[in-house]
C-alpha angles and dihedrals in degrees: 000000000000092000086053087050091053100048088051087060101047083043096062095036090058086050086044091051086050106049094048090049078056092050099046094047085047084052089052098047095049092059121112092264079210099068089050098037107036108135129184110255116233112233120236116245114243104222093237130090127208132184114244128200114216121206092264097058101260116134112225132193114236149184103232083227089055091043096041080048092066089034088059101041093047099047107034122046106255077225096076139108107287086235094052087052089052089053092053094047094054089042090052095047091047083047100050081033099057093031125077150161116346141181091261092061101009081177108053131058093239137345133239089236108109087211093062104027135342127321114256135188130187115237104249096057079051096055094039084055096050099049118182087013096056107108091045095052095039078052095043082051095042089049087044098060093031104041077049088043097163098348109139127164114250130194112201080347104303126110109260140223101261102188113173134184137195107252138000136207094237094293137053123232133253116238096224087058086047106045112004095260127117107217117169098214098050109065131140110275136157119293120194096206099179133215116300101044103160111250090345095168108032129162128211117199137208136184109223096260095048087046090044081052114046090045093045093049081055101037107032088185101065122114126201123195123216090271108073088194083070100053095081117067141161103000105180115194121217128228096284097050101253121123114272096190142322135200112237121168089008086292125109129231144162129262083240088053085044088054100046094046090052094039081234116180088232138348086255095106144129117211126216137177127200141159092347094317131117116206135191114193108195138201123190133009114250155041081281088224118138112338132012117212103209084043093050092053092042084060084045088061101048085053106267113149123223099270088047092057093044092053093054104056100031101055122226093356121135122217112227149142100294107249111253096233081066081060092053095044094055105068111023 
């Protein structure tokens, strides 16, 4: 009896021990395989090289897919839609494309300072700033410059200037209003920028002598009288809505001059003065100029495709395969 007794109990723990191997293979099957199996893509190489200069001065020899990566990665959230990414990606290789050698690196095709050329990041410092996300967005901003390989925005069949900025006020600028210069393609035009803009309203304060004092360091002309109310005179908005240029002091200066005195996050500004305070209140990052990237991922989310995107903000421009004679031009 007792040796039938102990053969019933091996007997149901062999079918315990089974049941839970099934269950747990069952468990295993059922996992996101992504989130075993996720793997790091490997990016195509271009075809074309261009010389970078780094912030300390090196020259370095580099695939444009390698180069429009970083670009990517330093100037969009990796959180974005993957169409705003896309957009991005075409807008950056039209940008290192068009642009060439100045005065500031007179021995590489572009910079990784934003205020020359375009921002850049290695890959590395990127992933080390994502943290747990960092394989899926290394992978969003690989798909975003391969699945646009060559594709570049065109206007009556040259590159364009594909300037971009963070954030808009609703609309975006016309160049001509910003910087004097009258470019077709770039023309004010709506901008959907979305909820969750980063400091999309912000407001920068003075007392009157700090405000007397920043202008005058600027503008050494400027006179103030004994009343501060009266300093400020005759301030005229583009279309867009951003300030074109306004009279402080009895001197006049852009809304671009007015931006750069006060360290202001966009032109897009009103102006207020009470109780011996100056205040700015401020909509939007950015000169407003071409694309706007929140923007561009607003139009991502209600379903727009890159060269949607692209041909909404850059008026009249096609999206095609870039020429070959573009890739010649870019490295002698």
């Amino acid at each position: 009896m007792k040796k039938i007794i102990g053969v019933a109990i091996l007997a149901a723990a062999a079918v315990f021990v089974l049941a839970a191997l099934i269950h747990q293979g069952q468990k295993q099957e059922n996992q996101d395989p992504q989130v075993e199996t996720q793997q790091e893509v490997a990016l195509p190489d271009s075809g074309h090289t261009l010389k970078i200069q780094g912030s300390d001065g090196q020259i370095t020899q580099m695939d444009l897919n390698q180069y429009l990566w970083g670009v990517v990665a330093a100037e969009m959230p990796a959180s974005f839609h993957e169409e705003a990414l896309k957009a991005q990606a075409v807008a950056a290789r039209t940008y290192a494309l068009h642009r060439g050698k100045t005065n500031n690196h007179p021995d590489a095709d572009l910079c990784t300072d934003y205020r020359c050329c375009q921002a850049w990041i290695a890959k590395d410092q990127a992933q080390s700033n994502w943290g747990d996300k960092a394989i899926e967005y290394t992978n969003k901003i690989t798909a975003a410059v391969a699945d646009t390989a060559n594709q570049v925005i065109l206007y009556d069949g040259q590159l364009i200037d594909a300037v971009f900025h963070s954030s808009s006020a609703s609309a975006t600028q016309d160049a001509v209003e910003v910087w004097g210069n009258s470019v077709p393609y770039l023309q004010s035009v709506t901008s959907p920028e979305g909820d969750g803009v980063p400091d999309y309203e912000s407001q920068v304060t003075f007392s009157s002598q700090e405000f007397k004092d920043k202008f005058s360091a600027a503008q050494p002309d400027a006179v103030f009288g004994n009343d501060p109310a009266a300093w400020v005179t005759d301030t005229q908005r583009t279309t867009g809505g951003s300030v074109h240029s306004v009279t402080i002091g009895g001197v006049t200066v852009t809304g671009t001059q007015a931006r750069t005195i006060f360290g202001l996050r966009s032109a897009t500004f009103t102006l207020t003065y009470a109780d011996g305070t100056f205040t700015f209140s401020v909509t939007g990052f950015g000169h407003g100029v071409g694309m706007s990237q929140y923007g561009a991922d607003a139009m991502a989310e209600e379903g727009k495709t890159y060269s949607e995107i692209l041909q909404h903000y850059y008026t009249g421009v096609t999206v095609e395969e870039c020429p070959a004679e573009f890739f010649k031009e870019a490295t002698p």
